[in-house]
Structure formats: C-alpha cells, structure tokens
C-alpha positions in Angstrom: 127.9 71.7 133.5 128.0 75.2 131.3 127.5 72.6 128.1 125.4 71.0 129.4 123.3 73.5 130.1 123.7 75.3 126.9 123.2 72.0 125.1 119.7 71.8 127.4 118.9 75.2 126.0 119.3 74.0 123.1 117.3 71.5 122.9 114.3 73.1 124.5 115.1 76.1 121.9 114.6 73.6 119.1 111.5 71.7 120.0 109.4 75.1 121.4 110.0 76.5 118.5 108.7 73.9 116.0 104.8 72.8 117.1 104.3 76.6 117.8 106.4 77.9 115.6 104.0 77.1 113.1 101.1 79.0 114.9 103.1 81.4 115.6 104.4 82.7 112.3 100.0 82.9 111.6 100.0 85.1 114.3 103.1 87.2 113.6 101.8 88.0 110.0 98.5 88.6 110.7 99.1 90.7 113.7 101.7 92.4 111.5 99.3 93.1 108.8 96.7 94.4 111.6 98.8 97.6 112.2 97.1 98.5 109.5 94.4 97.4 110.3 92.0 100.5 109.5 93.8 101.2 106.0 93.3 98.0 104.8 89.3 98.5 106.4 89.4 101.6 104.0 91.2 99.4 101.1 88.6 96.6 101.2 85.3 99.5 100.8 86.6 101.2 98.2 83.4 103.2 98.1 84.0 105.4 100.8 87.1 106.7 99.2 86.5 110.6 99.5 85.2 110.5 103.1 86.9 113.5 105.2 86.8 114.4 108.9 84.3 116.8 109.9 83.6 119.0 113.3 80.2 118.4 112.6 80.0 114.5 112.7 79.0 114.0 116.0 75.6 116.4 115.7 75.0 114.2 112.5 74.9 111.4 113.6 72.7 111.6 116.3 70.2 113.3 113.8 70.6 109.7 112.1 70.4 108.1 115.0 67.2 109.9 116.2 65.8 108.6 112.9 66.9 105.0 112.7 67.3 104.0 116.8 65.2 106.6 118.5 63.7 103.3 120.8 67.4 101.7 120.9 68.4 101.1 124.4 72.4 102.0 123.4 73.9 104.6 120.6 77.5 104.1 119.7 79.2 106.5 117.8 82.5 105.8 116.7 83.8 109.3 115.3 86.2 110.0 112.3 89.8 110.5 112.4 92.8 110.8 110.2 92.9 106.9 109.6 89.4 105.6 109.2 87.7 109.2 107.8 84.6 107.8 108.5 81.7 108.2 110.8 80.4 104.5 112.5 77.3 104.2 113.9 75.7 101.3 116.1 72.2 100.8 118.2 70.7 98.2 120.5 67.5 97.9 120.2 64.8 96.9 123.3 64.6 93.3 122.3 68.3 93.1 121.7 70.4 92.6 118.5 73.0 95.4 116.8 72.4 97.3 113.9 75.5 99.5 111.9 75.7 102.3 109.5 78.3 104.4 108.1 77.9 107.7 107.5 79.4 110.8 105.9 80.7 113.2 108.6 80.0 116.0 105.9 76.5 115.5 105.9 75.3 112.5 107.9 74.3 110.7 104.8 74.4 107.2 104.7 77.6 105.5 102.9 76.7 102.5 101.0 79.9 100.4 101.0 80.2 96.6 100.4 79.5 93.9 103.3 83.1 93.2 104.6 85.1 92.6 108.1 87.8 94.5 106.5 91.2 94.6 108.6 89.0 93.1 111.3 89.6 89.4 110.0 93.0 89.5 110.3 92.7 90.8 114.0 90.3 88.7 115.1 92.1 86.0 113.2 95.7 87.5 114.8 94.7 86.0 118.5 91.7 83.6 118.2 92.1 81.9 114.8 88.8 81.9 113.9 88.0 79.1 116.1 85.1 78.2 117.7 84.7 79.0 121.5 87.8 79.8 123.2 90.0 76.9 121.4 91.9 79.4 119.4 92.8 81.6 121.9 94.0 78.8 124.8 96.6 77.3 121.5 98.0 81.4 121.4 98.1 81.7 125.0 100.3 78.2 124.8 102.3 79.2 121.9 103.3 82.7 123.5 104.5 80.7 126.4 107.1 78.5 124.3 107.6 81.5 122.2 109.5 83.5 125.8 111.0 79.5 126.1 112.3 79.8 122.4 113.4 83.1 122.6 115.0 83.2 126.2 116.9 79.8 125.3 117.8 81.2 121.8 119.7 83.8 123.7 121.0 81.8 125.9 122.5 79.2 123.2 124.2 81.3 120.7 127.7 82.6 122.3 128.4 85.3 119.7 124.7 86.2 118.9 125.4 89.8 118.2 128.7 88.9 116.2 126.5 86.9 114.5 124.1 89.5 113.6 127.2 91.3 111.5 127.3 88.0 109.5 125.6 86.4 106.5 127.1 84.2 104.2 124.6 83.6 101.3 123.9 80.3 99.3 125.9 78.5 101.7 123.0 76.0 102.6 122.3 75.2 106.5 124.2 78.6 107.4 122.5 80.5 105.6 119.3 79.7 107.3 121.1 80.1 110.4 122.5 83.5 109.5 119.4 84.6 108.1 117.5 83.2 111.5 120.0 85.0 114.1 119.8 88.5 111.9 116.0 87.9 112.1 116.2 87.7 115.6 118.7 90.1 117.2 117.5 93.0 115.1 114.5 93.5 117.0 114.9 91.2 120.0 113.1 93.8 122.7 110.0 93.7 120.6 109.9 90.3 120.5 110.1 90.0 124.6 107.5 93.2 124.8 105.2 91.8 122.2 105.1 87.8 123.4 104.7 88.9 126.9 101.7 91.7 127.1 100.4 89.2 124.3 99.9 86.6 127.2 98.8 90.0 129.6 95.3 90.6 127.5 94.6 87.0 128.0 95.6 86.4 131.8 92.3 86.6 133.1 91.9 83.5 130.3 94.5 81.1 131.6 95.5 82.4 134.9 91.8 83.1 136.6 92.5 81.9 140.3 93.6 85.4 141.6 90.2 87.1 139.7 88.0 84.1 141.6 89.8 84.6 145.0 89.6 88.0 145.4 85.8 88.4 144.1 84.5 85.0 145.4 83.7 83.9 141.6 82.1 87.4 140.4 83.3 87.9 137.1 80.9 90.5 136.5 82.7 92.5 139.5 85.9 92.0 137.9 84.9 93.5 134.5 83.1 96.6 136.4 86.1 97.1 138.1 88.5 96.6 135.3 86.3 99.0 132.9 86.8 101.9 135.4 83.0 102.0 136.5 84.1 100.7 140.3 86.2 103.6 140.8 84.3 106.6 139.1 84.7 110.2 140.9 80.9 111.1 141.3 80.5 115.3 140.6 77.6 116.8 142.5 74.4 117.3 140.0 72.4 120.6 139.7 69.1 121.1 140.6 67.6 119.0 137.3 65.3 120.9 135.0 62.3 119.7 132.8 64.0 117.0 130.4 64.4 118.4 126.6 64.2 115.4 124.0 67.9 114.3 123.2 69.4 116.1 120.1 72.2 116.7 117.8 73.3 120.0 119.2 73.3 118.9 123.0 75.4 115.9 122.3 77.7 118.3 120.0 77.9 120.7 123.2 78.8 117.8 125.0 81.9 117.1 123.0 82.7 120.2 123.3 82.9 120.6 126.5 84.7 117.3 127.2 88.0 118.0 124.4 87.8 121.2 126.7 88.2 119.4 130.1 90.7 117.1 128.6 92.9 120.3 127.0 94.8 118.4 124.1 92.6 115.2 124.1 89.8 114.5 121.5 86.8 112.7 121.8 86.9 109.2 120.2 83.6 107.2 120.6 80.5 108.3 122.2 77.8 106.1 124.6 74.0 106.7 124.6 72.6 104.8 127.5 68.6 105.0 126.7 68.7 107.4 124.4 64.9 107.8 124.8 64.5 107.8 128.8 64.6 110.5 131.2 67.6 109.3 132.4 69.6 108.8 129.8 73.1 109.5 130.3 76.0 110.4 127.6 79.8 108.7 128.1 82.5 110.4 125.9 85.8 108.1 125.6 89.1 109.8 124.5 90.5 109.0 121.6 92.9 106.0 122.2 95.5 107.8 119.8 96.0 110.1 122.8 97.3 107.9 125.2 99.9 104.4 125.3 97.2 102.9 127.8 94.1 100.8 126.6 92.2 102.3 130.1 91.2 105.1 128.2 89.8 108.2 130.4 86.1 109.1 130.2 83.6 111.5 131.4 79.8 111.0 131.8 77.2 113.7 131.2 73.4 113.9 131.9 70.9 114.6 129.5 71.0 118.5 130.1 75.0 118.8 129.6 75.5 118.2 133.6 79.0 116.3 134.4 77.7 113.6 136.6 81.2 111.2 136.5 84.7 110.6 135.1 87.2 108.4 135.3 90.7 109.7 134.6 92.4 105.9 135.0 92.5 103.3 137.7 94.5 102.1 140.5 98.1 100.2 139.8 97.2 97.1 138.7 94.5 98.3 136.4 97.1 100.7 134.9 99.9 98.7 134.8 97.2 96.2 133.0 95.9 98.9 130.3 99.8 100.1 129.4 100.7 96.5 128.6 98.2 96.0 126.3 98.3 99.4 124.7 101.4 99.0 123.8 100.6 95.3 122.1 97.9 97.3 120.5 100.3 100.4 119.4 97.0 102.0 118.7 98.9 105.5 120.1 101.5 105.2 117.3 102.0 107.7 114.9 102.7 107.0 111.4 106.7 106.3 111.5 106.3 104.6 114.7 103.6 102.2 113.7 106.4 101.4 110.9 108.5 100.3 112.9 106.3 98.3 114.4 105.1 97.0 111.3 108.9 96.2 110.2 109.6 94.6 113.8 106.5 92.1 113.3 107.7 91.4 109.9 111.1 90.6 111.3 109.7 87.9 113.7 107.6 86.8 110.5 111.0 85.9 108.8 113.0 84.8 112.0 109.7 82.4 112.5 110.0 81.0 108.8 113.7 81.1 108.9 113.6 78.5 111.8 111.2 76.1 110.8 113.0 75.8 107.7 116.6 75.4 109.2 114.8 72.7 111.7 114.1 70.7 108.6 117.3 71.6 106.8 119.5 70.2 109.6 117.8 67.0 110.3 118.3 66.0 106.3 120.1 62.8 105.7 123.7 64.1 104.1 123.6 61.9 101.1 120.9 63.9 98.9 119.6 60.2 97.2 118.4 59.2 100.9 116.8 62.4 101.4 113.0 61.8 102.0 110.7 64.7 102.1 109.0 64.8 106.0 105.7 65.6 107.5 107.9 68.9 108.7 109.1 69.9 105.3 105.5 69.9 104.0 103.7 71.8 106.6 106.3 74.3 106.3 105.1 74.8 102.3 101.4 74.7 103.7 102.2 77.2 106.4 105.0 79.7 105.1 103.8 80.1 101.5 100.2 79.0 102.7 98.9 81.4 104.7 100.3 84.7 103.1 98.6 82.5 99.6 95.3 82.6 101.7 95.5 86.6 102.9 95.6 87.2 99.3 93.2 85.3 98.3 90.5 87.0 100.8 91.6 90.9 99.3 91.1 89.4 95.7 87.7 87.7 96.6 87.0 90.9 98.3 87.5 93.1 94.8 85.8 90.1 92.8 82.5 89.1 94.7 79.5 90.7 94.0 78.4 93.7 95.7 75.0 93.0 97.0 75.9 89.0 97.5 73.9 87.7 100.8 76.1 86.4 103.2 79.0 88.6 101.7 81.5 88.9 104.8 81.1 84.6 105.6 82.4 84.4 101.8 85.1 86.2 101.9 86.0 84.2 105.1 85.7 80.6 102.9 87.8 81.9 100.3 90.4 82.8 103.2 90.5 79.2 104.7 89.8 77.4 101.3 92.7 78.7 100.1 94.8 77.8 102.7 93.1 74.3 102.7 94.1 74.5 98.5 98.4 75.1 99.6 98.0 72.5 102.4 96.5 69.6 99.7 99.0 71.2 97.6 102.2 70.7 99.7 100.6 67.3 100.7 100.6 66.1 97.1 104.0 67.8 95.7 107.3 67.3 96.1 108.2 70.3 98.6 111.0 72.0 96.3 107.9 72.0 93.4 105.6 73.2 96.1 107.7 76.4 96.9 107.7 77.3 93.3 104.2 76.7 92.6 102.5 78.6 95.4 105.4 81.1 95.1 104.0 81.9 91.8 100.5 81.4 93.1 100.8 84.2 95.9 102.8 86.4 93.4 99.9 86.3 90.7 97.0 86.8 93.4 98.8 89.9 94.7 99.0 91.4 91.5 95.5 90.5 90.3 93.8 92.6 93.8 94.9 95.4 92.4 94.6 95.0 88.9 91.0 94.0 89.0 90.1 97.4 90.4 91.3 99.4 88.0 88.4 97.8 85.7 85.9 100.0 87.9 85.4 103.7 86.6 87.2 105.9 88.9 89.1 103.7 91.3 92.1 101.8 91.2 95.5 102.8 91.8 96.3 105.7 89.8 92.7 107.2 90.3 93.8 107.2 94.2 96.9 108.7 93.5 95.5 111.6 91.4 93.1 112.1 94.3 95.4 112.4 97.4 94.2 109.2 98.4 97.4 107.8 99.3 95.8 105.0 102.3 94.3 103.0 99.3 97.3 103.4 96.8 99.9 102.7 99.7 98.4 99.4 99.9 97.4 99.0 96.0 101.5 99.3 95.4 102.4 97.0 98.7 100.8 94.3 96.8 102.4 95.0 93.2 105.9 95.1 95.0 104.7 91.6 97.4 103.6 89.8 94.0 106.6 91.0 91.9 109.3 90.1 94.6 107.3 86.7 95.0 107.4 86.3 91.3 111.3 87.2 91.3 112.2 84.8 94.3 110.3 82.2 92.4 111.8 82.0 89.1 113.3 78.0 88.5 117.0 79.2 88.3 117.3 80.3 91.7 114.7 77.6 93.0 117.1 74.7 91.7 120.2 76.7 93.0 118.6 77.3 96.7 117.6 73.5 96.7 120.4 72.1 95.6 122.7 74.5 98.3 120.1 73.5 101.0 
C-alpha cells in the first residue's frame, strides 16, 4: 500500500507539473523579475536619472496639481522614496478618465521621460498574462493549485530528498536533471509553499466567491468597502468648522506632517484628494507600505482645515490575516538583502520549473538514440524556457531602441514582448530542438548585451556614466544583463551543446 501510494504520488507529481509547469515557469520569472520591479521602472526612463527625495515634494505637487487638475474630482500623489526617487502624480477629472505626470520632488517641475509600463509589464504580466478579461488570471489560479499538488507529492515521493540535496553528479544525463531538479527544489522549499499559497489568497474572492455572496447577499461593493477598511473607520469628533480656505500646498504639507507624527516611525506613502475643489473635500494619507509586512495599510483622513475626521489602524481577523498573506507575496516591506533572497528564491523555482519539464522529456526518450523522435513536449520546452526570457529581453532592448515621442509607445514595446516570443515558438516549431537551444541561446545572450550597449550611444547615460554618478539602480541592472548575455553566450557555445545532448 506504502508503494502504491508513493507510486500514486508520483504520478500525480509528474503530470501537475507538466501542463502548468509551463505557465508556471512564466510566472516564476516574471514575478522574479518584479521584485525589482521599480528599478527596472527607473532603468527603462533613463531620463529621470538624477531624481532625489525631497521633504518638500508633497507641497509641490499640489502646486502642480492646482495648476493642471484644479476641477479634478480625485488627486493622487504617489511620493518619492529611496527606490522610485520620483514624485507621481494622477487626477480624475469630472467627466472621468486619468491623467499622469512625473515630477521633480526638488522643484515640482515636470519630468519628461519616455511612454513606458516599465516593471509594471512584467507584474501585470506575472498574474494575468496579459490576457483579455479574467482568462489569464483563472489559468494562474489553476496552475497554483497543481503547483501545491506538484510540490506536496514531490515531497512525498523522494525518500532521501534532503540527502539528495547534498548530491549532483554532472554530465550524467537523466540524473543530472534529476539532481539539478531536487537541489532546485529543497533549497528553498518554504518559499515555494508561502509563495504558491498566498498566490491563490489575492485571488480567492476570484475562484472561491460563495462565502463573499452569502454573507453580503451578492453586494460586491459591500465587500470591497469592507475589505478597504472604510466599514470599520474610528470616526474622531470634528471642531466647530471655520470659513473654507482654497486647498493649498502648505496645508496638505501640514497634513503630512502631522500624520508621520501620529504614526511615530511611519512615513507617508501616497496621498488622496477627494474634490479637491469642493467644500468638502477631504485628504487620506496612506503609510508607506515599506513600513509594514501587511498590504491593509493604516490610514488617516483629514478635512480641508487640517481637522482629523477618521483612521483606520487595520481591520478585524480575517481582513488581517488577508492583508499579511498577500504582503508577504508582495515582499513590498523587504529591505534590500531581504528582497535578495527573495529574488534568489524565485529564481530557484525558475530553475527547479525548467529543470522538470526538461527531465519529463528526458525520461520518456526511446533508449536507442536512432528511434528518438523529437515530441510536441521537447519543443515547447525550447519555446518556453529559452522563449520567454528571449522575449523579456527583447521588450528592454525595444525599450532603448524606439523612438522617444513614438504614438502608441507603451503598446509597442508590448508587441515586441509577445512577437518575440511568437519568433522562439515558430523557431522551436521548425528546428530540431538540440539546434533550437543553441540558437535562441545565442539569441537571448546577444539581446542582453545589445540593451545595454545601445545606451551608451546617448551622451551622458549608459553604464559607466551611472556608475560615475552614484547611480548604482540603473548600473546594477545595466551589469545584470552583461553577466545574463555572457553566461548565455558561454552555456551556448557548440562543444558543450553536443556534449549535454549527447549525455541527455
């Protein structure tokens, strides 16, 4: 019964992690990658290198605001920190529709940087694929389910899984995948538990809605009040109101103020205009998510004349117990060495992903090589593995090559994204899949190089401009390309190609 099970385990091990493994090694990588997410934001507007943190930014950019949105019916201001040094501004206006700027926190000035999502591709791409409606996000919501199946029953059928972790035995064909695979996966095994399962927690309300409908008779609106902290709000007594002064820089910067104060070590993080231009316009400070592992971020609401009028220092247990799960999926609390590890971990999965997908194929080969036939498996593999890591390139190079003031800007970095991918796919599809490795191999090694190397052409950027000037965000990921493309370029090289093959 105890093999049999184990054999069962094995099977379902096998099989969950094949179809999804697939979509999941997209999701590891680019949720990897999104980490840092606002670094490579600053590495794709190279313009606003330079860009420091300022006390003042808040007062500024209200003054902007005042200018540009003064009948908007919502102000966002998203203010600088150590990682994105940058003040954000957003406004509604009365017929709808969102307008942006960045500013300087310095001086308030507008910064003119190229049309780009930045980092924000690769998260958005991380848990909904770019797909239209909500397709993309029910296939990760599946895929996180077999990914606990593949993990639990991986456990489950290796005996000696942490002896195993102390063994590798290179260029030894099928056991060296399998080696390689079961490092992969013990080394950070907890992570891979924490990340699949508050993965599936920020989309339960997605797949698992009966609980939501019951207990608010179909009001999703309720829910979201209630979730958002605005159902359980402690109301502080208003003073007598005087004569309404027109909204300005200095109140608002007051009202910072007074907020870090209330919060001791906290920082403000975004600011909320509610009708900016009304009498009854109301101003909502959010602490900074660095300051806490919980996405149900405290915040405290002000009137127009500085009054506190309500706050909301968390919610009850399930809303808490909601907001640390997916803070810690987000890791947006972690400082530099942690997020590192974090990084590291999601690369990890990355290779334990790849590493099974290819010993799936290299197990079921026929043993005589002359019978071997390449499979439908074997190719998607080339299309996804080397693929998709050809395709995040290929968006940072069209990012450094397109022209500045092209219309429609951001939708053409997207198609050079998912053409390139389309580009390995036909590739893999056409080539013998040994050939295939090699080629997009060389392929992804090139396009890393050439991100970097085309910015050096500009007058005072590139990669040893940023390192003369401190700015060590943009040169960090300038030289994490140079070493991607030159280890892809070493892995690639036809003498170790034809040995791995041949070994396989």
């Amino acid at each position: 019964m105890k093999d049999g099970f184990r054999q069962t385990m094995a099977l379902a091990h096998s099989w969950a992690g094949l179809f999804p493994g697939w979509l999941f090694y997209a999701v590891f990588l680019t949720g990897s990658l999104t980490y840092y997410r606002q670094e490579i934001s600053q590495w794709m507007r190279p313009e606003l290198s330079g860009a420091a943190v300022d006390p003042q930014a808040a007062l500024h950019a209200v003054e902007r605001l005042r200018q540009v949105g003064a009948d908007a019916r919502l102000w966002r201001i998203d203010l600088p920190n150590a990682r994105n040094p940058v003040t954000e501004i957003l406004w509604k206006g009365m017929e709808g529709g969102f307008r942006s700027e960045q500013l300087d926190p310095r001086t308030g000035g507008g910064l003119h940087a190229r049309e780009t999502m930045g980092g924000d591709f690769l998260f958005y791409f991380h848990f909904d694929l770019n797909a239209p409606g909500r397709i993309g996000r029910w296939l990760i919501c599946f895929a996180a389910i077999a990914m606990l199946v593949a993990i639990i029953s991986g456990v489950i059928t290796h005996r000696r899984i942490f002896a195993d972790f102390f063994t590798f035995r290179p260029r030894k064909g099928q056991r060296s995948w399998l080696d390689a695979h079961n490092v992969a996966g013990v080394v950070a095994l907890p992570f891979y538990l924490m990340i699949s399962f508050t993965g599936l927690v920020t989309l339960t309300s997605m797949f698992m809605p009966w609980a939501i409908q019951r207990a608010y008779h179909g009001d999703t609106a309720a829910y979201v009040r209630d979730l958002a902290g605005q159902g359980i709000a402690t109301a502080v007594p208003q003073a007598p109101q005087k004569k309404r002064q027109v909204l300005s820089g200095e109140v608002v910067d007051h009202i910072v103020t007074r907020a870090e104060s209330l919060w001791r070590d906290g920082r403000a993080g975004r600011i909320l205009v509610d009708d900016p231009g009304s009498n009854h316009a109301t101003i909502t400070m959010e602490r900074r998510d660095a300051d806490s592992i919980s996405y149900d971020l405290p915040w405290l609401r002000f009137s127009a004349d500085g009054q506190l009028v309500a706050r909301h220092d968390g919610g009850g247990p399930a809303v808490t117990t909601q907001g640390w799960l997916y803070g810690l999926h987000l890791a947006r609390f972690s400082g530099a060495g942690l997020r590192f590890l974090f990084f590291l971990s999601g690369l990890l999965g990355t290779a334990m992903m790849a590493t099974g997908l290819i010993l799936w194929v290299v197990k079921r080969r026929p043993k005589d090589a002359a019978r071997a036939r390449s499979t439908a498996a074997e190719r998607t593999n080339v299309a996804v593995i080397a693929g998709l890591p050809i395709a995040i390139a290929s968006l940072l190079l069209a990012n450094r090559l397109l022209p500045f003031g092209l219309p429609g800007r951001m939708g053409w970095e997207a198609s050079a994204f998912f053409l390139a991918w389309l580009a390995a796919l036909v590739n893999a599809l056409w080539m013998a899949p040994p050939q295939a490795w090699i080629w997009q191999g060389r392929c992804l090694g090139l396009l890393c190089l050439a991100a970097p190397i085309s910015q050096m052409a500009v007058p005072g950027s590139g990669l040893f401009v940023w390192i003369g000037s401190g700015d060590m965000v943009r040169a960090s990921v300038d030289m994490a390309l140079i070493a991607t493309g030159l280890l892809a370029l070493g892995v690639t090289t036809p003498m170790k190609m034809r040995r791995n093959v041949v070994t396989a």
